[in-house]
C-alpha positions as CSV (number, residue, x, y, z in Angstrom):
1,X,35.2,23.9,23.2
2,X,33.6,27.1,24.6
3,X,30.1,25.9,23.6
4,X,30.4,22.7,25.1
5,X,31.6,24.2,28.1
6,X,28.5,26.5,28.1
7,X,26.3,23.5,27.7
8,X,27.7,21.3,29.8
9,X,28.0,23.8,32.8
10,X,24.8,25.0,32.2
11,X,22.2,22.2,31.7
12,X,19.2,23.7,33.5
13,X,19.8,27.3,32.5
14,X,17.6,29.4,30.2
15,X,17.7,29.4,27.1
16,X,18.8,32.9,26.9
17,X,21.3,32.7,29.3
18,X,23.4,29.9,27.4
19,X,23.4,31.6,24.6
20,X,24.6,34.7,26.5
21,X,27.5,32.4,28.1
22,X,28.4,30.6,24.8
23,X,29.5,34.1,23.4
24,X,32.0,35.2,26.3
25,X,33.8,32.2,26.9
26,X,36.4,33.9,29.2
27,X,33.8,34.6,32.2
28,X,32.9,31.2,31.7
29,X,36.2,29.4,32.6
30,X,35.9,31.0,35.9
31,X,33.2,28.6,36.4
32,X,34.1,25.4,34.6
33,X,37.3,26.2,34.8
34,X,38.2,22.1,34.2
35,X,36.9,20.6,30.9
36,X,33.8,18.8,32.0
37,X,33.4,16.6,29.2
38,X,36.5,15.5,28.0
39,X,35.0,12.3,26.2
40,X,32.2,14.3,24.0
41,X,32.8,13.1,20.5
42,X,29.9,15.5,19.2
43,X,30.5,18.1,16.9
44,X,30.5,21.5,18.6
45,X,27.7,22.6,16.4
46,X,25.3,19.3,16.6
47,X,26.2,19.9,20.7
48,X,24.2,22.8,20.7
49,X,21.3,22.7,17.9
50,X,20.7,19.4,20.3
51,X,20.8,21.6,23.5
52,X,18.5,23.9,22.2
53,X,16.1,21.6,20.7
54,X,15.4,20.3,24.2
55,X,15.2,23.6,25.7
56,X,11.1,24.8,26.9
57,X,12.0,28.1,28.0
58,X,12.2,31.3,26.4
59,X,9.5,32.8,23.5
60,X,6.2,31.6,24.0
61,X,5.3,32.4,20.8
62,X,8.1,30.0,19.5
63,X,7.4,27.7,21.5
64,X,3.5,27.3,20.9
65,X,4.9,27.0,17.2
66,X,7.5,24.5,17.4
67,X,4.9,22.5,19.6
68,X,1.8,23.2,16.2
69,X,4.7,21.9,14.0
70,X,5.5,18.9,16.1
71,X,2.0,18.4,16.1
72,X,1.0,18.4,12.7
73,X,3.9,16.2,11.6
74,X,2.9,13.9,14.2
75,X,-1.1,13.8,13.2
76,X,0.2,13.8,9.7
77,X,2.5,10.7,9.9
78,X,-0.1,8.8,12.1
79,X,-3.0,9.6,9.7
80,X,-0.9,8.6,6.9
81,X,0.2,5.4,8.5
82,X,-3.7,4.0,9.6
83,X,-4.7,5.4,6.0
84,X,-1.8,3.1,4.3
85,X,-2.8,-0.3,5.7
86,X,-6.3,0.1,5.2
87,X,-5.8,0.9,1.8
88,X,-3.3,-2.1,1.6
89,X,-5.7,-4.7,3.4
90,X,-8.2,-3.6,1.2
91,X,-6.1,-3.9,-2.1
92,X,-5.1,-7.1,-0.7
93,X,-8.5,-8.7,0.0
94,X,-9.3,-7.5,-3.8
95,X,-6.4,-9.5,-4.7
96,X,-7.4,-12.8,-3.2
97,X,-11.3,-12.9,-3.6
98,X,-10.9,-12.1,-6.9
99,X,-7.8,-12.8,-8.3
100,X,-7.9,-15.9,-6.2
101,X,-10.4,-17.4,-8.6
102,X,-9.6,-15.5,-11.8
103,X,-6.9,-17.2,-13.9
104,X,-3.8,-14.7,-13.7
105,X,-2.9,-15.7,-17.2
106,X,-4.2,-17.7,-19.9
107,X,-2.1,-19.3,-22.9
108,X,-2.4,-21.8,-25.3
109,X,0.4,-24.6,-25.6
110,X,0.1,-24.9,-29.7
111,X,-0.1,-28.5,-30.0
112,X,2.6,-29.2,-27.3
113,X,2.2,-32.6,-25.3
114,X,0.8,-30.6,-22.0
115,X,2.4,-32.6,-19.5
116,X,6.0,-31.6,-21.2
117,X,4.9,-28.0,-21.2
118,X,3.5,-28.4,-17.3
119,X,6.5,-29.9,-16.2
120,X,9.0,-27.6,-18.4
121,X,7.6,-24.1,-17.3
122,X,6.9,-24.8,-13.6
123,X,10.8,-25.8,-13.7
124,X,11.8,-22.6,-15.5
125,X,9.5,-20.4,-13.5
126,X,9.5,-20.8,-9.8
127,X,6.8,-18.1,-9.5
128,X,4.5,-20.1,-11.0
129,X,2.1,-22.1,-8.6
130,X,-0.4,-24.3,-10.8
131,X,-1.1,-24.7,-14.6
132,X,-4.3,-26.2,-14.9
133,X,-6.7,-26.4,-18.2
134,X,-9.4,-24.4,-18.5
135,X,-12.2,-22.9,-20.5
136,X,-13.6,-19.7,-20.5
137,X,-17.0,-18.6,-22.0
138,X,-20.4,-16.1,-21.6
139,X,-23.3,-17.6,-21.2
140,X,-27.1,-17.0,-20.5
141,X,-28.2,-18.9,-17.8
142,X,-32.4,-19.4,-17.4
143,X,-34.4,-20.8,-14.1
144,X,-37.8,-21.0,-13.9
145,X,-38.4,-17.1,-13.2
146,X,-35.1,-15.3,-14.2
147,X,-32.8,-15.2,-17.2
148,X,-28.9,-13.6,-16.2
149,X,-25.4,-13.4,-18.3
150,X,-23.1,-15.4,-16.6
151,X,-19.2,-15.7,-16.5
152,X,-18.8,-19.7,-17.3
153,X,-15.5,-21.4,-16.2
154,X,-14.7,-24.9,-17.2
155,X,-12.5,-26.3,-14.4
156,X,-11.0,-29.8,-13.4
157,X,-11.9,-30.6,-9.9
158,X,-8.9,-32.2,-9.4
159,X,-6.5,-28.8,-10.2
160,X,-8.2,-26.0,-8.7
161,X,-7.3,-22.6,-7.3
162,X,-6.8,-22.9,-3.7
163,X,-9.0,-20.0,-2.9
164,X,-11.8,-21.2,-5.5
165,X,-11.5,-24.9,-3.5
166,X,-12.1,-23.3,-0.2
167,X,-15.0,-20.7,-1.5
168,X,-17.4,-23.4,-1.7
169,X,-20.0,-22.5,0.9
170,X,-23.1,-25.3,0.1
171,X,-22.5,-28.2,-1.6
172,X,-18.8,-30.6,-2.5
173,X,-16.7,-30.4,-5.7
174,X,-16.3,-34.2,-6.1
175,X,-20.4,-33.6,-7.3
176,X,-19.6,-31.4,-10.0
177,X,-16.8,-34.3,-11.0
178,X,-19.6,-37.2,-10.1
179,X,-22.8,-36.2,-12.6
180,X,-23.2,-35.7,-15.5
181,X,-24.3,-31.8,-16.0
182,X,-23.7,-30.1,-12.9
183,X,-22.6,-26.5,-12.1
184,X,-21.9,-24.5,-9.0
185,X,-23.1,-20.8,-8.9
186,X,-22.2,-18.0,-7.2
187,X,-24.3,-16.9,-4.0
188,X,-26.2,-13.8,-5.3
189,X,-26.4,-15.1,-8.4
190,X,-28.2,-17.9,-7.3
191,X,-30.3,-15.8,-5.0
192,X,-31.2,-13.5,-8.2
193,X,-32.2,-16.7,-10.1
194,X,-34.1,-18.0,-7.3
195,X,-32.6,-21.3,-7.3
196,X,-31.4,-23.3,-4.8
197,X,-29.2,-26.9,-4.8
198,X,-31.0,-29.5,-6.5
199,X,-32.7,-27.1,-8.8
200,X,-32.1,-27.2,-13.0
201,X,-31.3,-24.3,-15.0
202,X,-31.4,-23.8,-18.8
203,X,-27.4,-22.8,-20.2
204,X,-27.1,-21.1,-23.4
205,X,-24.2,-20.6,-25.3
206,X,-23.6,-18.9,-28.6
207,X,-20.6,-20.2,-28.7
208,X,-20.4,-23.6,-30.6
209,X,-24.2,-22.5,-31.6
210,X,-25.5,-23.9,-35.6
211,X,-27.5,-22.5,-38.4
212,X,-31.3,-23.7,-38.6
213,X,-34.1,-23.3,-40.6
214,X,-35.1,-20.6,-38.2
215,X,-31.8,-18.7,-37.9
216,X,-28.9,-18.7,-35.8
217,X,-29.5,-21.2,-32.7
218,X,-27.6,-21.4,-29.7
219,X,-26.1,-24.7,-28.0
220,X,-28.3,-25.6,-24.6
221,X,-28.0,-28.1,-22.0
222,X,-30.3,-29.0,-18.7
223,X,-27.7,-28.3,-15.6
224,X,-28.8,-29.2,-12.1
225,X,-27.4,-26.9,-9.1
226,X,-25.2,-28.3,-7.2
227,X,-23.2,-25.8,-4.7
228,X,-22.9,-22.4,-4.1
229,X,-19.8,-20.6,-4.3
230,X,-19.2,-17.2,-2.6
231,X,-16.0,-15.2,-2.7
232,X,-17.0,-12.1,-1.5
233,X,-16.1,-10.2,-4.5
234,X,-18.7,-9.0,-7.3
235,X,-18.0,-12.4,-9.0
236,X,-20.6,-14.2,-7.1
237,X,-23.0,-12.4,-9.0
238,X,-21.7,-13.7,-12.3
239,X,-19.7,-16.9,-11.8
240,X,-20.5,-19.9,-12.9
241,X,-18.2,-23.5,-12.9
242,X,-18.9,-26.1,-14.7
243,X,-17.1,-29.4,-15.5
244,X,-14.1,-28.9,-18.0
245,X,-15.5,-31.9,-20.1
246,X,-19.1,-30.5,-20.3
247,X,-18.1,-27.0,-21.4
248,X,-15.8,-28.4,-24.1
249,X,-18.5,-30.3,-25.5
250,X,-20.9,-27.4,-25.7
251,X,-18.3,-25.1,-27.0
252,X,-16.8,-27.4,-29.5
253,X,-16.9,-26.6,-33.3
254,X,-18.1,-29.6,-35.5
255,X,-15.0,-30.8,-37.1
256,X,-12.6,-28.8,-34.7
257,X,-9.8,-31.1,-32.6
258,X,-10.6,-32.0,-29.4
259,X,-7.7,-30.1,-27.9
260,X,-7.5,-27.1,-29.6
261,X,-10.6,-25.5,-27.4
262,X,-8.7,-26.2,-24.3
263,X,-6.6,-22.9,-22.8
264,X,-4.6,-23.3,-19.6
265,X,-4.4,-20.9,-16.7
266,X,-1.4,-20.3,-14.9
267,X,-1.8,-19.2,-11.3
268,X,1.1,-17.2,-10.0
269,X,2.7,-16.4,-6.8
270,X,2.3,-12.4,-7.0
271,X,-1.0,-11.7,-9.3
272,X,0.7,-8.7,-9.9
273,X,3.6,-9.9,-11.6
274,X,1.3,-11.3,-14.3
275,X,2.0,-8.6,-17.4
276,X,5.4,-8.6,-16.8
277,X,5.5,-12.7,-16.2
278,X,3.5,-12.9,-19.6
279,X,5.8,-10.6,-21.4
280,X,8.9,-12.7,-20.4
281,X,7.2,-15.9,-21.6
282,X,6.7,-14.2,-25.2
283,X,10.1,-13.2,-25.1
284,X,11.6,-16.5,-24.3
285,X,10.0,-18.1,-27.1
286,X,7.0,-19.9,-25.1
287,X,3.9,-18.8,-26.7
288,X,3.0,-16.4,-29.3
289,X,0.0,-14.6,-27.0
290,X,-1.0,-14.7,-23.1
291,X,-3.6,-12.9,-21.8
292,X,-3.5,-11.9,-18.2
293,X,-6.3,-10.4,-15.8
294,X,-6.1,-6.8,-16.6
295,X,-7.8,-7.6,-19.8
296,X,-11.4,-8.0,-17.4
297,X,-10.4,-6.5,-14.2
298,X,-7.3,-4.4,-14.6
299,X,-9.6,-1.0,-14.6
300,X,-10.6,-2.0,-10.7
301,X,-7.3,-2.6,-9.6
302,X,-6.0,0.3,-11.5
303,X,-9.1,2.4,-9.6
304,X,-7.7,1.1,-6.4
305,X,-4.2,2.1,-7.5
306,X,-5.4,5.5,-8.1
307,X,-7.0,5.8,-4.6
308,X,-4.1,4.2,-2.8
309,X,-1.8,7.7,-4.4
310,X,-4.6,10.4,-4.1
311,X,-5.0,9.8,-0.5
312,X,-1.0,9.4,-0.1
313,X,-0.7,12.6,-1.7
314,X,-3.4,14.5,0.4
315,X,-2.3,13.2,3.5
316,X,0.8,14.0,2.6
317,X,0.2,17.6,2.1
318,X,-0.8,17.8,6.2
319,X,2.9,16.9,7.0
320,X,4.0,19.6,4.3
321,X,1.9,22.3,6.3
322,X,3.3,20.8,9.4
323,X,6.9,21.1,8.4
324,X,7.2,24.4,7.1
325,X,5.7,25.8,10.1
326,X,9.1,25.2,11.4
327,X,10.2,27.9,9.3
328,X,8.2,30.7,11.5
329,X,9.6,29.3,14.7
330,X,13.3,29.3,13.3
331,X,13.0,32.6,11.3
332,X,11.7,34.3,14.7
333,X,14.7,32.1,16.4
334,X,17.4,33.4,14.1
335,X,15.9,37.4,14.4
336,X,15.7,37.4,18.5
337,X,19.3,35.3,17.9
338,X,21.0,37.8,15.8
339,X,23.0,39.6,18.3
340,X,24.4,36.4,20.3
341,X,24.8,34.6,16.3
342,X,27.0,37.5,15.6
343,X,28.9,37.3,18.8
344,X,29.5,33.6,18.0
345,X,31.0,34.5,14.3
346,X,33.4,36.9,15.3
347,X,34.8,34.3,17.9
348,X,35.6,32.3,15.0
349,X,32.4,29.8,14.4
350,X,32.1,28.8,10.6
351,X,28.8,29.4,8.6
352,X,28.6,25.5,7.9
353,X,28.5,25.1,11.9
354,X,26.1,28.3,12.2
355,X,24.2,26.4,9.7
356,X,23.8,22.7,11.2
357,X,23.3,24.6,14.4
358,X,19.4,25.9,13.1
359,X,19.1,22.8,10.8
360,X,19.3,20.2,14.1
361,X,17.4,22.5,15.9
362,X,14.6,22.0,13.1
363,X,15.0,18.9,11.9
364,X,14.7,17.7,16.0
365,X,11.2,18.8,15.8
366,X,10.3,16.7,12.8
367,X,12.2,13.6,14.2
368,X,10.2,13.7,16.7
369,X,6.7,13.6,15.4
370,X,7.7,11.7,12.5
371,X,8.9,9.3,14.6
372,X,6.2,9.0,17.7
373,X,3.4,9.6,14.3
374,X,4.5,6.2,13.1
375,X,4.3,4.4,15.9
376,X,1.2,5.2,16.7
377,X,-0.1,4.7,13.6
378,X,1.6,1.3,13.6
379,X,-0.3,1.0,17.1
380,X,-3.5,2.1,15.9
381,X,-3.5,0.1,12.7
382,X,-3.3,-3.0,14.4
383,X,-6.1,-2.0,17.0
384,X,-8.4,-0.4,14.2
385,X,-11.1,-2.7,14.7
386,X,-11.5,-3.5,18.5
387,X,-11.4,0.2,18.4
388,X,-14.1,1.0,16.5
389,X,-16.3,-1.9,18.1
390,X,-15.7,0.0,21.4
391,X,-17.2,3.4,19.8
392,X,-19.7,1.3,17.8
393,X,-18.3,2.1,15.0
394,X,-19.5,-0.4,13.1
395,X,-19.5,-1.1,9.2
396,X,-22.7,-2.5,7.2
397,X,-23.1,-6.0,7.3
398,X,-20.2,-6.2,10.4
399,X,-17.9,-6.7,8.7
400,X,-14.1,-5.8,9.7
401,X,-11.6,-3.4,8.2
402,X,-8.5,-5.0,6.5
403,X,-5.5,-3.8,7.3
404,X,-2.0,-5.0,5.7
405,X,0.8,-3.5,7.2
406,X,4.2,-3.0,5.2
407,X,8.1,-1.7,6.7
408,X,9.3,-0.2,3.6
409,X,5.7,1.7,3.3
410,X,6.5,2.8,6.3
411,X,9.3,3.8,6.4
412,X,9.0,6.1,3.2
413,X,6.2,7.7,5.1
414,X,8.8,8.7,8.0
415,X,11.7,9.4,5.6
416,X,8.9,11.8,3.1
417,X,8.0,13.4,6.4
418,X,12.1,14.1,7.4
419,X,12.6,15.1,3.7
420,X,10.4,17.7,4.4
421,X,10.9,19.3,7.3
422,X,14.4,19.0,5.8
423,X,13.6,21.2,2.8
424,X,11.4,23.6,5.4
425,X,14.6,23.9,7.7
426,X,17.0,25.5,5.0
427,X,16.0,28.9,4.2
428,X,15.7,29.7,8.4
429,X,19.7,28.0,8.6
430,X,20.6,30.0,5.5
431,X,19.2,33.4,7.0
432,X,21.7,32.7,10.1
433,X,24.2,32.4,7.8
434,X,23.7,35.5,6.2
435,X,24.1,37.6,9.4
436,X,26.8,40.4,9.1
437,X,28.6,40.6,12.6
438,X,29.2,44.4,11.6
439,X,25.9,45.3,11.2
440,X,24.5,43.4,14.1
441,X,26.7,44.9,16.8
442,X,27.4,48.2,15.7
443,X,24.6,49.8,18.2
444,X,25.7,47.0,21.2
């Protein structure tokens, strides 16, 4: 108990001082000769790397490090943190702009009665939202002074996307149920045809197209404008919806079933989970193919995936510098230490208790930044904004920085940062060990 005693008599002293009385613990009965602390549950050795940790005084030069590594971690964690939910409210905005109206997979029931099937998966599969029918196809689309390529989706109005049914910005779904040919564009497509609601535009499709005396011809139809549709995403430039009827017609080869051109989309709880989801529908025996989203957008999301680590990695690489400049301040700790270190072996103290002595003294200092780092990142994060609309920080077209938040996220972040300083704080805890009491006090 002699370095509790020395502690717990000594709480103000310097640094140097405790040390000096934790090595001759017969002066220091004289002064505390009662035990002062008979309640500490503490082990002797995580008593002391704790008393030391808080300790100001003593090297300047250690100290000025400890505070650069405490410091680092700190920015580190923070930076990390802010970085993280961006990234994630980003990803996540991706996710429902355009995955919101995308079908997350696409199968084909072979000839099953669909309401069976509807009714049969969705009880199966509880991460399943909607199955609608739909038709896919690419199109040219012509107005009076532009010709585009379009992405053309044939949709009931009565079963759509959530996020597609609340996209519509001009205009009302039950239209493109009520007339005969209408279609809803997306915004800048629109703009970049020039047309506006009420206008007619030209669809071609090669798709259900016939042989004529002049070649290959492709099926047309007159469509009249009837709303705009804006997401947010790069699919306003290239969507088009149309009514599932209409499309089918156009698309339909002569002497081909009725039913047989009609696909259905399945909408899923986590878009995500669509490979795997599809996979496991194989494998139970549902359908013989399913296409998911990957197959048109999967190279964006995997591009955001790809961010999301390079930055994690990078910023990552601040907390590394960070923690192992705890290993300066504890090597030059363990040197100017040697003589009171060897004092404290030959009274008896085991290298495993030298050892967590240095390690809590190090691993203190990345608690701390680790910890204070997260929270105000957390605090930042969720200010990021209003922040940079005090500085004027604006970004094009005001709009404002997503941020998604996540525990576990986190919490790796804090634990990374630990792990660390915890790999930093071992070779500083084994040099202590190493000390030879001999050698050390041979010239005392």
């Amino acid at each position: 108990m002699c370095w509790i005693h020395a502690v717990a008599c000594f709480p103000d002293a310097e640094q140097e001082f405790v040390w000096y009385y934790v090595a001759h613990f017969t002066t220091l009965r004289r002064h505390c000769p009662e035990d002062p602390i008979p309640s500490m549950q503490l082990p002797v050795s995580l008593w002391i790397g704790l008393r030391y940790s808080q300790s100001r005084k003593g090297n300047a030069i250690i100290s000025f490090i400890t505070l650069f590594s405490i410091a680092g971690i700190f920015l580190g964690v923070m930076a990390l943190t802010i970085v993280s939910s961006v990234m994630n409210g980003f990803e996540a905005e991706l996710k429902k702009r355009i995955l919101g109206v995308l079908p997350h997979l696409i199968v084909q029931p072979d000839g099953q009665s669909a309401e069976n099937w509807q009714a049969q998966l969705q009880q199966d599969y509880p991460g399943i939202v909607q199955i609608s029918p739909f038709i896919q196809a690419e199109a040219m689309v012509q107005s009076p002074r532009q010709l585009m390529p379009v992405q053309l989706q044939g949709v009931d109005v009565e079963q759509l996307p959530d996020f597609m049914a609340q996209s519509l910005v001009r205009g009302q779904w039950q239209q493109l149920a009520q007339q005969r040919f209408p279609i809803v564009l997306g915004r800048q497509l629109a703009d970049e045809l020039e047309v506006g609601l009420g206008d007619s535009l030209r669809l071609s499709l090669a798709q259900g197209g016939s042989y004529t005396p002049l070649g290959w011809m492709p099926r047309q139809r007159l469509f009249q404008v009837v709303g705009l549709l804006e997401t947010g995403s790069e699919l306003d430039q290239v969507l088009a919806v149309v009514q599932l009827d209409a499309l089918q017609r156009l698309v339909q080869q002569p002497g081909t079933d009725k039913p047989d051109s009609i696909q259905w989309r399945i909408q899923l709880q986590d878009p995500f989970a669509a490979p795997a989801f599809g996979a496991q529908l194989i494998r139970d025996g549902h359908f013989q193919a399913v296409q998911d989203w990957r197959q048109s957008h999967g190279k964006l999301f995997a591009a955001v995936a790809m961010e999301k680590a390079m930055m994690w990695l990078l910023l990552l690489l601040i907390v590394a510098v960070a923690a192992f400049n705890i290993v300066s301040a504890l090597v030059m700790m363990v040197t100017e230490k040697q003589a009171e270190v060897a004092i404290l072996k030959t009274q008896g103290m085991q290298n495993h208790q030298l050892f967590t002595i240095f390690a809590v003294q190090g691993m203190s200092n990345g608690v701390l930044g680790a910890v204070l780092g997260a929270i105000a990142g957390v605090l930042l994060s969720g200010s990021i904004n209003a922040l940079l609309a005090l500085f004027g920080l604006q970004i094009a077209g005001g709009i404002e920085l997503p941020v998604l938040m996540k525990g576990s996220q986190i919490l790796v972040i804090v634990c990374s940062a630990l792990l660390l300083t915890f790999l930093a704080v071992l070779y500083p805890a084994w040099r202590a060990v190493q000390i030879q009491p001999a050698e050390v006090l041979r010239d005392e």
